[in-house]
C-alpha positions as CSV (number, residue, x, y, z in Angstrom):
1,X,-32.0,29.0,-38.7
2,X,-28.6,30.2,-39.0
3,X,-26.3,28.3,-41.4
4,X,-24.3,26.2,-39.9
5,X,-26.1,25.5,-36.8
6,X,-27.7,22.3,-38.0
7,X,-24.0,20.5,-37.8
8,X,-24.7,21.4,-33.8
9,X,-28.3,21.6,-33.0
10,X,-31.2,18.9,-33.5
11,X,-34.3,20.3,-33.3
12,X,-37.7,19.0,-33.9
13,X,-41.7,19.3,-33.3
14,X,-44.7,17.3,-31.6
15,X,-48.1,17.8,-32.0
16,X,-50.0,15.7,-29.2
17,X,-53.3,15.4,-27.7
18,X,-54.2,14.8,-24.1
19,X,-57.2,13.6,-22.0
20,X,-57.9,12.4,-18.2
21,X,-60.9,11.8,-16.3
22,X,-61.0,12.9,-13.0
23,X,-63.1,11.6,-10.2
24,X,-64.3,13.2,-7.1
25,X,-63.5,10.4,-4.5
26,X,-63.7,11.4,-0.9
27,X,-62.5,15.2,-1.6
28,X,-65.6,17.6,-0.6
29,X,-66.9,19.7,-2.9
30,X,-65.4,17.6,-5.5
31,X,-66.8,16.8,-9.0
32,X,-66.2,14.1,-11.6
33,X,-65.0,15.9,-15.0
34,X,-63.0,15.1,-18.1
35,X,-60.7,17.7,-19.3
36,X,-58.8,17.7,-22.6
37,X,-56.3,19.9,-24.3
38,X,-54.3,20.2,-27.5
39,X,-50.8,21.5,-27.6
40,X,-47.1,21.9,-29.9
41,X,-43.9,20.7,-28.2
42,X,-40.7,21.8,-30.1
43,X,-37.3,19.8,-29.1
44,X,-33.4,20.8,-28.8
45,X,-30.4,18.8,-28.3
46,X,-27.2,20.5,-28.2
47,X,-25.0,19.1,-29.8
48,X,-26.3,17.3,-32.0
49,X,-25.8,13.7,-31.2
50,X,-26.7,14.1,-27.5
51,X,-28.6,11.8,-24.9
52,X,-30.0,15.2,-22.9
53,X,-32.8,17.2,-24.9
54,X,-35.0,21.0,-24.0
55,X,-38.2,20.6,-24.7
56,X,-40.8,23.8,-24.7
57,X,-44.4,22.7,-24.9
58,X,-47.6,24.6,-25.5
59,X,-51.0,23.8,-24.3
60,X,-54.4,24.9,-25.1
61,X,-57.4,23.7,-22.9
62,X,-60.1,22.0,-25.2
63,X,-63.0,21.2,-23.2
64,X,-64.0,25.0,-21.3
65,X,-63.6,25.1,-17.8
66,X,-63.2,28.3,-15.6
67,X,-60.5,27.4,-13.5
68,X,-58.5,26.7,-16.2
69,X,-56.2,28.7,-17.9
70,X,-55.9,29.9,-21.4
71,X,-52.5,28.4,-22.1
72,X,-50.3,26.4,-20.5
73,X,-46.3,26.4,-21.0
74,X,-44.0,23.8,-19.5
75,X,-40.3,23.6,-19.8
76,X,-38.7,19.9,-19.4
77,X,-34.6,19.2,-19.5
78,X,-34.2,15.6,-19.4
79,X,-30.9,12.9,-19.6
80,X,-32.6,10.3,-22.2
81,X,-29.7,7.9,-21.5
82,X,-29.9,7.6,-18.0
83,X,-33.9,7.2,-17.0
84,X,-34.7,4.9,-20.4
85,X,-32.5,1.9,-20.3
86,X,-29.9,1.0,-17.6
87,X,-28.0,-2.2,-17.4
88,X,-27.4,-4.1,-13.9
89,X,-24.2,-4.2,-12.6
90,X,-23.1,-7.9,-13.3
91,X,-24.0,-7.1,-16.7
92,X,-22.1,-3.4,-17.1
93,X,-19.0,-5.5,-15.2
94,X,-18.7,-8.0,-18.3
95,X,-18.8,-5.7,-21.0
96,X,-15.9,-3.9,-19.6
97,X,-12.7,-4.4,-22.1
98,X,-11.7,-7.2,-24.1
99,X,-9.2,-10.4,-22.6
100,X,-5.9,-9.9,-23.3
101,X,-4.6,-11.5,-26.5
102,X,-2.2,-13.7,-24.6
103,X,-4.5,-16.2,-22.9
104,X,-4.7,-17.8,-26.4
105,X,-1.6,-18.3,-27.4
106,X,0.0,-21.6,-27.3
107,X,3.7,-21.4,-25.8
């Protein structure tokens, strides 16, 4: 990396597995089948401290299948702060300021 970047970019790397079974249901000409893959995710956040992150991941299909491709890339951009916690509004209202220092003093 270039010096000096770290004091503005976090960055960092996930190995992860995946697996699903999938069931034919009504659909015609489905078929039941389980499907698996293996991939690398490397994150960004810019700067540093931030709530957003980029997020590249690669995946590789584990169990063969012919319709499947050979590797799969997926971008994601997401706002960490806004879809993980979010307080309700009554709540968010209390928190605003402090009283002013007044109300306890005694004439």
């Amino acid at each position: 990396m270039l010096p000096g970047m770290s004091t503005y970019l976090g960055w960092g790397m996930a190995a992860f597995g995946d697996a699903a079974q999938m069931f034919k249901g009504d659909v015609p000409f489905g078929a039941t089948a389980t499907r698996a893959s293996v991939g690398l995710g490397i994150l960004a956040a810019v700067p540093r401290e931030s709530r957003s992150s980029a997020r590249v991941d690669f995946a590789y299909p584990v169990v063969p299948d012919k319709d499947a491709k050979h590797l799969a890339i997926r971008f994601t951009y997401s706002l960490i702060g806004r879809s993980f916690w979010r307080e309700t509004g009554q709540l968010a209202r209390a928190r605003v300021g402090t009283p002013a220092s007044d109300i306890f003093a005694w004439p």
